[in-house]
C-alpha positions in Angstrom: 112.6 125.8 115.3 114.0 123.7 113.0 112.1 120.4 111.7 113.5 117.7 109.4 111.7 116.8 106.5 111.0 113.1 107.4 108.3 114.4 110.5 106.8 117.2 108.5 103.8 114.6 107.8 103.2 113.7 111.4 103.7 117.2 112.7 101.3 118.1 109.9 98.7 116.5 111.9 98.1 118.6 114.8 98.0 122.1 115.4 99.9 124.1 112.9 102.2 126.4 113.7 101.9 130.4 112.6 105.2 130.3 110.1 106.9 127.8 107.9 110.0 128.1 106.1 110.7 125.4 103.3 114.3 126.1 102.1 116.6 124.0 99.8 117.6 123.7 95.9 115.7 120.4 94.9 112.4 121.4 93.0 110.4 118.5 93.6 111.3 117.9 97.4 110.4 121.6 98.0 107.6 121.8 96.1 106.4 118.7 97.9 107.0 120.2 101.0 105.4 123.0 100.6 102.4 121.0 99.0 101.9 119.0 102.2 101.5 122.3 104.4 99.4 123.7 101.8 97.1 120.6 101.7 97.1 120.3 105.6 95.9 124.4 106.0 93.7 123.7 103.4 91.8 120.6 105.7 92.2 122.7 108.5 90.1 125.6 107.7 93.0 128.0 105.8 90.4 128.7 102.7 91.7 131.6 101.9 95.0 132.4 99.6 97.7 135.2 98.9 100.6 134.6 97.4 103.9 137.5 97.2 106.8 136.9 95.3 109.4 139.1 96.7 111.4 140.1 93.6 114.0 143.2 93.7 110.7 145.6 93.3 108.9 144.0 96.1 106.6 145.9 98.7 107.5 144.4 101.8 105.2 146.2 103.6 102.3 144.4 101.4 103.2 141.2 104.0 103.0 143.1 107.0 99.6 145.2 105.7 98.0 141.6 104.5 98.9 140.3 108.1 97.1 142.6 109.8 94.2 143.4 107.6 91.3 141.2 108.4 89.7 138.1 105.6 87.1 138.9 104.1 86.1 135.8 102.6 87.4 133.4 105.6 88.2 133.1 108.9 91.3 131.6 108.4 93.8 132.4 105.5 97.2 131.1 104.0 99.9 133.8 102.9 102.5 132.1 101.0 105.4 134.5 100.2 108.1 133.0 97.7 111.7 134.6 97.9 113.8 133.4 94.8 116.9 134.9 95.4 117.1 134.1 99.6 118.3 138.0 99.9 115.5 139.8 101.3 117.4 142.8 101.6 117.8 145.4 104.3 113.9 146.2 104.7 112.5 142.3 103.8 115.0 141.8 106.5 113.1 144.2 108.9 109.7 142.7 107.5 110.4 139.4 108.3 111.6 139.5 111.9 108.7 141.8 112.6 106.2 139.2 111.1 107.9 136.0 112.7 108.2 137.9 116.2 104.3 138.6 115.7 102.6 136.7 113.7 98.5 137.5 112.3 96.5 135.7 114.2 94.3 133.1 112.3 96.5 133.4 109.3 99.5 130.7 108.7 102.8 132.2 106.3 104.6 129.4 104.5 108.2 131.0 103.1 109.9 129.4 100.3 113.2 130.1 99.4 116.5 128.6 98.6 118.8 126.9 100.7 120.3 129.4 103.3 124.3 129.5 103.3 126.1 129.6 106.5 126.5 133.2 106.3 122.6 134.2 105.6 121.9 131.7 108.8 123.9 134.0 111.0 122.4 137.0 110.4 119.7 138.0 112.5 116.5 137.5 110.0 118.1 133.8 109.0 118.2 133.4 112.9 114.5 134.7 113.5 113.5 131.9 110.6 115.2 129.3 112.0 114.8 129.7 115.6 111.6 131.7 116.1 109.3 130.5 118.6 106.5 130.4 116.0 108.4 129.0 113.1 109.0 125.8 111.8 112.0 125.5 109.3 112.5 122.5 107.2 115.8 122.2 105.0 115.5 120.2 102.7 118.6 118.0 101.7 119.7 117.0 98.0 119.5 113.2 97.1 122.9 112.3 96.5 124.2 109.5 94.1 124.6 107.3 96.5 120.9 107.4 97.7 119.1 107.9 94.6 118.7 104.1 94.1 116.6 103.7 97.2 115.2 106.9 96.9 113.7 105.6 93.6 112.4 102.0 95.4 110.9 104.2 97.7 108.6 106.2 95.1 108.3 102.8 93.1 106.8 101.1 96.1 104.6 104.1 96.9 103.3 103.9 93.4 102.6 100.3 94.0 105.5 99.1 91.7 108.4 97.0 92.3 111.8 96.7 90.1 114.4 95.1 89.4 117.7 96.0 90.8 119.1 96.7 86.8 116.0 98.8 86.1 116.4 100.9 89.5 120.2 101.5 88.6 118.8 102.6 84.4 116.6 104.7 85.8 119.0 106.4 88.2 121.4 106.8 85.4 118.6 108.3 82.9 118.0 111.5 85.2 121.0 111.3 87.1 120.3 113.6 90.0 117.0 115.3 88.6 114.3 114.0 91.0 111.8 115.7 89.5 112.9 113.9 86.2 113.0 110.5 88.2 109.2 111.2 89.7 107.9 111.6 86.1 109.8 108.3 84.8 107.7 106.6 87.5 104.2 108.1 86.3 105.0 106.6 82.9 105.9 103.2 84.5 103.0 103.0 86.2 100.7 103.4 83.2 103.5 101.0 80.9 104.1 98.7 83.9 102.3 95.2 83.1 101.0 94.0 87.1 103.6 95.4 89.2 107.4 94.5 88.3 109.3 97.2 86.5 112.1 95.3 84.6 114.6 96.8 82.3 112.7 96.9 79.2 109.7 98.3 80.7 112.3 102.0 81.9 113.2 101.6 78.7 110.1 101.5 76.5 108.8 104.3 78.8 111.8 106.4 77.5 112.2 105.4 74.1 110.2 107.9 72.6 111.9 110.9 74.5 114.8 113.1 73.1 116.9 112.3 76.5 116.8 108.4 75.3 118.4 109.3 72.0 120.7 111.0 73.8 121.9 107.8 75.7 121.8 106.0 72.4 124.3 108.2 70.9 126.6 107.3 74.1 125.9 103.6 73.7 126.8 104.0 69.7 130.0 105.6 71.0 130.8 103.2 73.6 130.3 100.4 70.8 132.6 101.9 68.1 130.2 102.3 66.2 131.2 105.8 64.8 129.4 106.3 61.6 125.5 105.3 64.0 126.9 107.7 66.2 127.3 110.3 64.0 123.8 110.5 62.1 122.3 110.4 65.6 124.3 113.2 66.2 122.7 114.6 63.3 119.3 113.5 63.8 119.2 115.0 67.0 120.6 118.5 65.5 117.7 118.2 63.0 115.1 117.1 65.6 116.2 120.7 67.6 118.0 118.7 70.7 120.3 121.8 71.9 124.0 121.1 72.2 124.3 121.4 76.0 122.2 118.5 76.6 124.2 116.3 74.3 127.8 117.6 76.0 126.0 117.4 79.5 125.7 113.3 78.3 129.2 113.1 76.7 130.9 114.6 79.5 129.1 112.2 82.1 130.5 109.1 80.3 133.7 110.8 79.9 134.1 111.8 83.7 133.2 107.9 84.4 135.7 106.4 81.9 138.1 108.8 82.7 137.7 107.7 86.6 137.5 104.1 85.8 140.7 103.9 83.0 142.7 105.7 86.2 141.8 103.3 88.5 142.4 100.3 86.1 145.8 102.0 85.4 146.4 101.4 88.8 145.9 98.3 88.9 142.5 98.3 90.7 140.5 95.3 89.0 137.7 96.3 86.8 135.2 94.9 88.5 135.8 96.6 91.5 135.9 100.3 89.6 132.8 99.4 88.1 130.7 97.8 91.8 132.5 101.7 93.2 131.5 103.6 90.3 129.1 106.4 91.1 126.2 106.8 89.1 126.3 102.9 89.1 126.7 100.8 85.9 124.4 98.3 85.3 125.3 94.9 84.7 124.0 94.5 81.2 126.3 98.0 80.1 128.9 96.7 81.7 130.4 95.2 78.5 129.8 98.4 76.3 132.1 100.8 78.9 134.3 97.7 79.2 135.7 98.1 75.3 135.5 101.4 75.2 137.9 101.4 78.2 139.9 98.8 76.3 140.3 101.5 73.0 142.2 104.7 75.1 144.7 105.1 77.9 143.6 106.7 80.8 145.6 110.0 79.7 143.9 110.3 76.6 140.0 109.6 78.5 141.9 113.0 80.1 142.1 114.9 77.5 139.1 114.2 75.8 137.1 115.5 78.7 139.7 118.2 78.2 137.6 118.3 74.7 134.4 118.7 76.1 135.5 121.7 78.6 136.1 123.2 75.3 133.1 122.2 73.2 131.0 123.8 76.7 133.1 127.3 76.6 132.0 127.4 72.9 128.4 126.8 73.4 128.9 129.7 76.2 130.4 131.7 73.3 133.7 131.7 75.4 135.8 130.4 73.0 135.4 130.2 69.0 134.2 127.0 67.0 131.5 125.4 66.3 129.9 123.2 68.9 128.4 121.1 66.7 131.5 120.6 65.0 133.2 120.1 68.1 130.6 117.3 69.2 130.8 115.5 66.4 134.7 115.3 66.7 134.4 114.4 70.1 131.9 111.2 69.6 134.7 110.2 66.5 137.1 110.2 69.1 135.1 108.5 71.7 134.2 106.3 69.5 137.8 105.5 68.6 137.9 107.0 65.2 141.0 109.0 63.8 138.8 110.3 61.3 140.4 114.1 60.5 137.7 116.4 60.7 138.2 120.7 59.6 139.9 122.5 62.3 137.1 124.2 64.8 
């Protein structure tokens, strides 16, 4: 039976139920999830622990045999079994309908795995998982951009923080997405955080110090025009061993935004209406940096230089020759506004 994330503390607090399935692609929801069942079998009785990870050389009859066998240090016991491909195959098929039509008695089976797609759901061991009579299955759901603010008040206030609406939208932009990123930005804030209120400095204090931070100082240096900064960050972060995709995975974010926002000016939206619609959200206080870098380029040539950066990312792949470096450092030039010739890639 399926059962959405939000009860899974309330249902915690009665009688567990012989299976659960945690599946989904967000590491820190999952793992979260699958803490909270831990935690509960673990004040329930559940003192005993075997954890499988069903790889391609997995015994699937090791389950089934550690089901049936009996504890011999508890009464009760906790198999976990962890399946990190979500293809158990024709006989981990077999195994798991067997166990979920069956369970051990006195024994609770919490599966992770990743989120199911619509085809593994139909088959008749995603079917047994999600509909068995002794199961409980909780997808868990990515955070979009839209909800990451509020999903970020939401751990601030259980942390016992609040923040200002700029330093909620900085920190959403910092890990953009990566929740487990964002829940370790609010561990900092909480030992930086002076009283309670998070304000802009305090994110970014808490982040200065971190390679990821230089990386958004290298974007703010391009937005600026300020070509030659931008470049010996560029090479500081080279020399402090930063790897090239984490720099092009920045780049390419601001370019996708600009890109976005230059089309919509283009078409006469106003620009305070692409930025209050533009997703991750702009801050009010970087408002003026994208503003004249959207004033250097057309909206055809923000185009092409993402263009650029599909290029700079098949090189780093080693899909196409070049230099990455080479290629990044051309690309924050031209970012930057620069017409600067550098050696052909």
């Amino acid at each position: 039976m399926k059962l959405a994330p939000a009860q899974l503390n309330k249902h915690l607090q009665g009688a567990l139920a012989p299976v659960y399935v945690v599946s989904g692609d967000d590491p820190l929801l999952c793992q979260e999830a699958a803490d909270a069942i831990r935690n509960a079998a673990r004040q329930q009785g559940f003192d005993e622990r075997q954890v499988f990870s069903a790889d391609a050389n997995f015994d699937w009859g090791t389950l089934l045999q550690a089901g049936a066998s009996l504890s011999l240090f508890a009464q009760r016991r906790l198999l976990e079994l962890r399946l990190p491909s979500g293809k158990p195959g024709d006989k981990g098929a077999a195994a798991l309908m067997e166990y979920c039509a069956n369970p051990a008695e006195d024994t609770l089976l919490l599966i992770s795995l990743p989120k199911l797609d619509s085809s593994a759901q139909k088959t008749k061991w995603g079917k047994a998982l999600i509909e068995g009579a002794h199961c409980q299955f909780i997808q868990i759901w990515p955070v979009d951009v839209h909800q990451l603010p509020q999903w970020i008040n939401q751990r601030l206030q259980q942390a016992g923080l609040s923040a200002q609406r700029d330093a909620v939208d900085l920190i959403a932009a910092r890990v953009e997405g990566n929740l487990l990123a964002a829940a370790q930005e609010i561990e900092k804030l909480k030992l930086l955080a002076e009283g309670s209120q998070i304000t802009v400095e305090t994110v970014q204090a808490a982040v200065a110090d971190s390679a990821r931070f230089d990386v958004f100082g290298l974007v703010d240096a391009i937005l600026n025009g300020e070509a030659a900064h931008a470049l010996r960050m560029l090479e500081g972060l080279r020399g402090e061993g930063v790897e090239p995709p984490v720099i092009l995975w920045a780049l390419a974010r601001e370019l996708r935004q600009l890109a976005g926002l230059a089309q919509q000016f283009s078409q006469g939206v106003p620009l305070d209406k692409a930025f209050s619609q533009a997703r991750p959200p702009i801050w009010d206080k970087r408002r003026p940096l994208v503003s004249k870098a959207l004033q250097r380029l057309s909206a055809q040539r923000w185009a092409q230089l993402l263009q650029d950066a599909q290029r700079i990312d098949a090189q780093i792949k080693g899909q196409a020759e070049g230099s990455p470096w080479i290629g990044l450092a051309r690309l924050s030039l031209l970012m930057a506004g620069q017409r600067l010739a550098l050696p052909p890639e």
